[in-house]
MIDOSE-1310 file (N, C-alpha, C; in nm, 2 decimals, decimal comma, always signed):
residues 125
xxxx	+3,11/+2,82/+5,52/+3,04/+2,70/+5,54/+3,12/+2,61/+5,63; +3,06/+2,56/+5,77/+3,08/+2,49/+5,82/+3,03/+2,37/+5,82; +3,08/+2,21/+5,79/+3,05/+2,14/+5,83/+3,13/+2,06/+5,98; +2,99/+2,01/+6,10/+3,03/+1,92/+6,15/+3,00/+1,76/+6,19
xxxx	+3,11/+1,75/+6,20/+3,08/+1,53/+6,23/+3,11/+1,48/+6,33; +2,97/+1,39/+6,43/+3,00/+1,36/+6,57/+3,03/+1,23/+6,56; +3,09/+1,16/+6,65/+3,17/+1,03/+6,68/+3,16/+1,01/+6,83; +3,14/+0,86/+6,82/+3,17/+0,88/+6,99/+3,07/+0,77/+7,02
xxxx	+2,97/+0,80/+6,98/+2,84/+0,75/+7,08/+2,84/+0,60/+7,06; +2,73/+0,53/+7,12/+2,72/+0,42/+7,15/+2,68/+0,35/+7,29; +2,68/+0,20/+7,33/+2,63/+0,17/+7,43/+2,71/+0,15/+7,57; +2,65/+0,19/+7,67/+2,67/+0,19/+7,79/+2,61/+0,19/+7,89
xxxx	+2,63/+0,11/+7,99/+2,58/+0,07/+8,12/+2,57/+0,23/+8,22; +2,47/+0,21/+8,31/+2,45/+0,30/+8,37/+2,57/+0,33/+8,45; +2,60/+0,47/+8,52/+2,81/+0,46/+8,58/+2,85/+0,44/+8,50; +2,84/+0,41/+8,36/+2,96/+0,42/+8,27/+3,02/+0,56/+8,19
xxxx	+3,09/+0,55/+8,11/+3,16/+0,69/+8,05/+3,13/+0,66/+7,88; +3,15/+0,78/+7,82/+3,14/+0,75/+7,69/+3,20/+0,90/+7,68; +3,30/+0,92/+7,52/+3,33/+1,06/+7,51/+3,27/+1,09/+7,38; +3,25/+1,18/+7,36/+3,19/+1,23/+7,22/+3,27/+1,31/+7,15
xxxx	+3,27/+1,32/+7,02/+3,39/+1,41/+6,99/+3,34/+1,51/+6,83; +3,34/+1,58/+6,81/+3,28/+1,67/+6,69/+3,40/+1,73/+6,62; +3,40/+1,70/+6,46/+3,51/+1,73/+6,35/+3,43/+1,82/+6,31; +3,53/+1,99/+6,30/+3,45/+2,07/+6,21/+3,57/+2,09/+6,08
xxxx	+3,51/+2,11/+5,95/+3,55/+2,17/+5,83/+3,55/+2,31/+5,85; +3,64/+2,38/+5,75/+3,62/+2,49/+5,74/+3,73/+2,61/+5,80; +3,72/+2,74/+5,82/+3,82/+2,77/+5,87/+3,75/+2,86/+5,97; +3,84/+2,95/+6,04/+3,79/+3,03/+6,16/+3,71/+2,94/+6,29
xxxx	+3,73/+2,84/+6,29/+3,69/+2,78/+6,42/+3,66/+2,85/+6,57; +3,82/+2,93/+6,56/+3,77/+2,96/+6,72/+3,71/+3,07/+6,73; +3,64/+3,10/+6,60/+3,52/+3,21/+6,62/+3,37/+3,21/+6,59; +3,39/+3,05/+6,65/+3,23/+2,97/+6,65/+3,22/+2,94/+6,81
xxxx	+3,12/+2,97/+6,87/+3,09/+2,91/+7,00/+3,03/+2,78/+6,94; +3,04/+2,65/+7,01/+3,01/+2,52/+7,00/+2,96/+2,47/+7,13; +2,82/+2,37/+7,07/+2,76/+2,34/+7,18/+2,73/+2,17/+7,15; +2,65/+2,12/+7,29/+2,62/+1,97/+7,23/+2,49/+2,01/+7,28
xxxx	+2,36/+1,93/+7,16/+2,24/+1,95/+7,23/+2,23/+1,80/+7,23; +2,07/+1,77/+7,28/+2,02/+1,61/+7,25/+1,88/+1,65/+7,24; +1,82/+1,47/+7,18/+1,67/+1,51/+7,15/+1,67/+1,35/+7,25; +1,60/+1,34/+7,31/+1,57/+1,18/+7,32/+1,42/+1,13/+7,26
xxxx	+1,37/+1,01/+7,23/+1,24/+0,98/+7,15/+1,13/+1,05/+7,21; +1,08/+1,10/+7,14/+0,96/+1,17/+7,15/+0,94/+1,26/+7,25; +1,06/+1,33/+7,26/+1,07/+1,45/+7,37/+1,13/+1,55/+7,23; +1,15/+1,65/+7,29/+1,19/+1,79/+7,20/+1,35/+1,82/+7,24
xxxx	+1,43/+1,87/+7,13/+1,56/+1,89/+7,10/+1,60/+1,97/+7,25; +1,72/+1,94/+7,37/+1,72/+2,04/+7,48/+1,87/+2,05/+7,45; +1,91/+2,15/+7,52/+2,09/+2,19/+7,54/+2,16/+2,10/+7,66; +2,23/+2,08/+7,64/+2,34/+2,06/+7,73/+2,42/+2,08/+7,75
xxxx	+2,56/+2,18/+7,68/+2,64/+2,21/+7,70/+2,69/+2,33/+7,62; +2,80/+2,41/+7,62/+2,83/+2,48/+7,52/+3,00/+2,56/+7,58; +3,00/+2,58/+7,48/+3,19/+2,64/+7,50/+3,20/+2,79/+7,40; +3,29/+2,86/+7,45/+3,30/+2,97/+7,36/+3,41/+2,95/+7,27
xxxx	+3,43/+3,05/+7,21/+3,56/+3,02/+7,07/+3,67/+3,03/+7,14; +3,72/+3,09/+7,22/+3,82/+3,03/+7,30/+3,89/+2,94/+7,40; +3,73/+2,87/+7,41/+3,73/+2,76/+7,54/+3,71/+2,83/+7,66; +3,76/+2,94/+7,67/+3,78/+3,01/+7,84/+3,66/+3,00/+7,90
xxxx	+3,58/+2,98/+7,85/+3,36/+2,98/+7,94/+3,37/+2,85/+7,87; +3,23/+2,78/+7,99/+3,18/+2,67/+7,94/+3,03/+2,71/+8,03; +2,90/+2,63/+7,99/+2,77/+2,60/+8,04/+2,74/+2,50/+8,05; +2,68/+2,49/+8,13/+2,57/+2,34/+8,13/+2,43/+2,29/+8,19
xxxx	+2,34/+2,27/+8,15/+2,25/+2,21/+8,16/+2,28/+2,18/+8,28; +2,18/+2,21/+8,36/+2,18/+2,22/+8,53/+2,23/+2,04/+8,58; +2,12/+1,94/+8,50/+2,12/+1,82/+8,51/+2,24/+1,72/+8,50; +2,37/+1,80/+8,41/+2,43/+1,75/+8,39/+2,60/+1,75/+8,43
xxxx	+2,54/+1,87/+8,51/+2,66/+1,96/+8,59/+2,76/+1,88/+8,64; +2,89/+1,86/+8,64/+2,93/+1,76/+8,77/+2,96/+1,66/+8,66; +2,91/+1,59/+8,59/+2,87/+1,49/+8,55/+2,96/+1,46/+8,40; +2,94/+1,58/+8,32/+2,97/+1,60/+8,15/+3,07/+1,69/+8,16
xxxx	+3,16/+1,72/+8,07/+3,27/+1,83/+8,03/+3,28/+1,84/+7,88; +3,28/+1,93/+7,86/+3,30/+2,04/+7,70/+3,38/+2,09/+7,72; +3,48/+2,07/+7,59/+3,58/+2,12/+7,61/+3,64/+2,13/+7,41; +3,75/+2,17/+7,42/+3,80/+2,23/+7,22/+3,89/+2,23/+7,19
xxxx	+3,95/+2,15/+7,11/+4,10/+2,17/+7,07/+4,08/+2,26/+6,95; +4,13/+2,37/+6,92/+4,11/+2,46/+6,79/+4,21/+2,43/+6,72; +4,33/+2,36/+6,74/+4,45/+2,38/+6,64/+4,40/+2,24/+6,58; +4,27/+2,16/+6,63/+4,27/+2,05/+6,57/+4,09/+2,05/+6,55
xxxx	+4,05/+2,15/+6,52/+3,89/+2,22/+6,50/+3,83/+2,11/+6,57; +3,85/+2,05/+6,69/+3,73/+1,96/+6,73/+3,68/+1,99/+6,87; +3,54/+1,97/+6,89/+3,44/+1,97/+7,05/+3,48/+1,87/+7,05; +3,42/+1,80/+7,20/+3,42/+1,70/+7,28/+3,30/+1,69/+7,39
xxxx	+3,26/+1,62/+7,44/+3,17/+1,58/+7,50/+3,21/+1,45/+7,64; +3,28/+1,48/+7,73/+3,32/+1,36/+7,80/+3,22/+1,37/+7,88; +3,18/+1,24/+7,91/+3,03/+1,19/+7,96/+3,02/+1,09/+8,09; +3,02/+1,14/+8,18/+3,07/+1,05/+8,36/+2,94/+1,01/+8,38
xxxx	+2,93/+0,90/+8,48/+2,83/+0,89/+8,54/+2,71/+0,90/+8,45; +2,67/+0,80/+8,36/+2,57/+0,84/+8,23/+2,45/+0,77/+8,35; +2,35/+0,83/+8,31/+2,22/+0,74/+8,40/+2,17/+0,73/+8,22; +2,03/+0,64/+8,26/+1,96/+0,59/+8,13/+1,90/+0,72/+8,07
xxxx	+1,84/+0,85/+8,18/+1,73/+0,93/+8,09/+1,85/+1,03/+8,04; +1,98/+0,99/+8,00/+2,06/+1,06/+7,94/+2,10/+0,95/+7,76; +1,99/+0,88/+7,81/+1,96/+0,83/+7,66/+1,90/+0,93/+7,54; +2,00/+0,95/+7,40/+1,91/+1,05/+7,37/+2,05/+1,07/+7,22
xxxx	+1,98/+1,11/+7,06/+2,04/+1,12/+6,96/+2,15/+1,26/+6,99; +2,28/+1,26/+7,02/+2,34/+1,42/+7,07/+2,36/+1,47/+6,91; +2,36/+1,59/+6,98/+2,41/+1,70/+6,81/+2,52/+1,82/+6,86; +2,61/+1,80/+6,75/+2,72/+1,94/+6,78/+2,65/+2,01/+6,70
xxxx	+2,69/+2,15/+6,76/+2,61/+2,27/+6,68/+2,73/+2,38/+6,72; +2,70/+2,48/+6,57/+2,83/+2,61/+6,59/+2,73/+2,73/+6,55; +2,78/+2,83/+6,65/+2,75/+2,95/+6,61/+2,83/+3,04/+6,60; +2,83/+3,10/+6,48/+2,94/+3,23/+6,47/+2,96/+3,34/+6,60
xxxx	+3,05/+3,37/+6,65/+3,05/+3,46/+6,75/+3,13/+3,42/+6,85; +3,35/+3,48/+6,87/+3,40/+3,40/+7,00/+3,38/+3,48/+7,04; +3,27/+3,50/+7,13/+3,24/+3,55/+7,28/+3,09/+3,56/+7,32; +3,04/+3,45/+7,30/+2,91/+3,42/+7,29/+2,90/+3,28/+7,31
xxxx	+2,76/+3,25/+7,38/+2,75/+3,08/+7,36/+2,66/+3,06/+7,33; +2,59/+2,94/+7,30/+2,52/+2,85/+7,18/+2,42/+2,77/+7,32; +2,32/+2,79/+7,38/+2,25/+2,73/+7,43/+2,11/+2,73/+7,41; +2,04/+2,79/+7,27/+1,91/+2,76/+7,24/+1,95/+2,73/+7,08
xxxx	+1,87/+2,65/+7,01/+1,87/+2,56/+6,86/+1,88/+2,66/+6,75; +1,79/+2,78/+6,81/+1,77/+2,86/+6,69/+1,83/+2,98/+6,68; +1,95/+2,94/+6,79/+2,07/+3,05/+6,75/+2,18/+2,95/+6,68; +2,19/+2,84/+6,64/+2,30/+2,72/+6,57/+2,29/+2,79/+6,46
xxxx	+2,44/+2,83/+6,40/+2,43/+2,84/+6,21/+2,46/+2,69/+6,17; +2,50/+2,61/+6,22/+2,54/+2,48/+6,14/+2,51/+2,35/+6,30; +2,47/+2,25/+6,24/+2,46/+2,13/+6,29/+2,50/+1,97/+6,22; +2,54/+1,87/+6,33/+2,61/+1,82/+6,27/+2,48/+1,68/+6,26
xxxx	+2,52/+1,58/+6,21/+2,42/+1,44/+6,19/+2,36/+1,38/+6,31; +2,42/+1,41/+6,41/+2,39/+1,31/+6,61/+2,46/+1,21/+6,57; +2,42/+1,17/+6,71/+2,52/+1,04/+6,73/+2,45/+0,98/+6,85; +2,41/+0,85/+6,84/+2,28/+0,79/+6,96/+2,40/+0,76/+7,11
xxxx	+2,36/+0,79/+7,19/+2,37/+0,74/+7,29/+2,25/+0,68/+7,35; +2,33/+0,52/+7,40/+2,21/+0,47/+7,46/+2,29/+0,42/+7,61; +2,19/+0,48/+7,73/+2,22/+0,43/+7,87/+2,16/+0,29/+7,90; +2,20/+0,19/+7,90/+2,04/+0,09/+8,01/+2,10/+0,06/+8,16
x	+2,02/+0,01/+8,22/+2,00/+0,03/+8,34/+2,02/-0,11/+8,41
């Protein structure tokens, strides 16, 4: 059983930064690929990012390329989420999510074995 817990979020002006950061319980960490997704209001859950259990690969969401970094401390079980250049339609509840498997990534919902509570980020403009 994995649990995880996101931190981080909150308000920011457009060009602003925000980091996100995700606490996991449990043991075997770095043989969970971890990912960040978001939902924003009344749109559907999409990916944005994802790392493998060793960190060495990362993905991302075409839109946010350039922009966002994922990244893992394993001796301290936590994701991150550092967030550049936020525009407003990057308004949106984020979620860490783990999947068993280091050498695999996590970029559709219905491969997540565990998900964490979100954490709002809000951009205004």
């Amino acid at each position: 059983q994995v649990q995880l817990v996101e931190s981080g979020g909150g308000l920011v002006q457009a060009g602003g930064s925000l980091r996100l950061s995700c606490s996991a319980s449990g043991r075997a960490f770095s043989s969970y690929a971890m990912a960040w997704f978001r939902q924003a209001p009344g749109k559907v859950r999409e990916f944005v990012a994802t790392i493998t259990g060793s960190g060495a690969s990362t993905y991302y969401k075409d839109s946010v390329k350039g922009r966002f970094t994922i990244s893992r401390d394993n001796a301290e079980n936590t994701v991150s989420l550092q967030m550049n250049s936020l525009k407003p339609e990057d308004t949106a509840v984020y979620y860490c999510a783990a999947r068993f498997g280091p050498k695999v990534f996590l970029a559709t919902g219905r491969d997540a074995n565990y998900w964490g509570q979100g954490t709002q980020v809000t951009v205004s403009s």
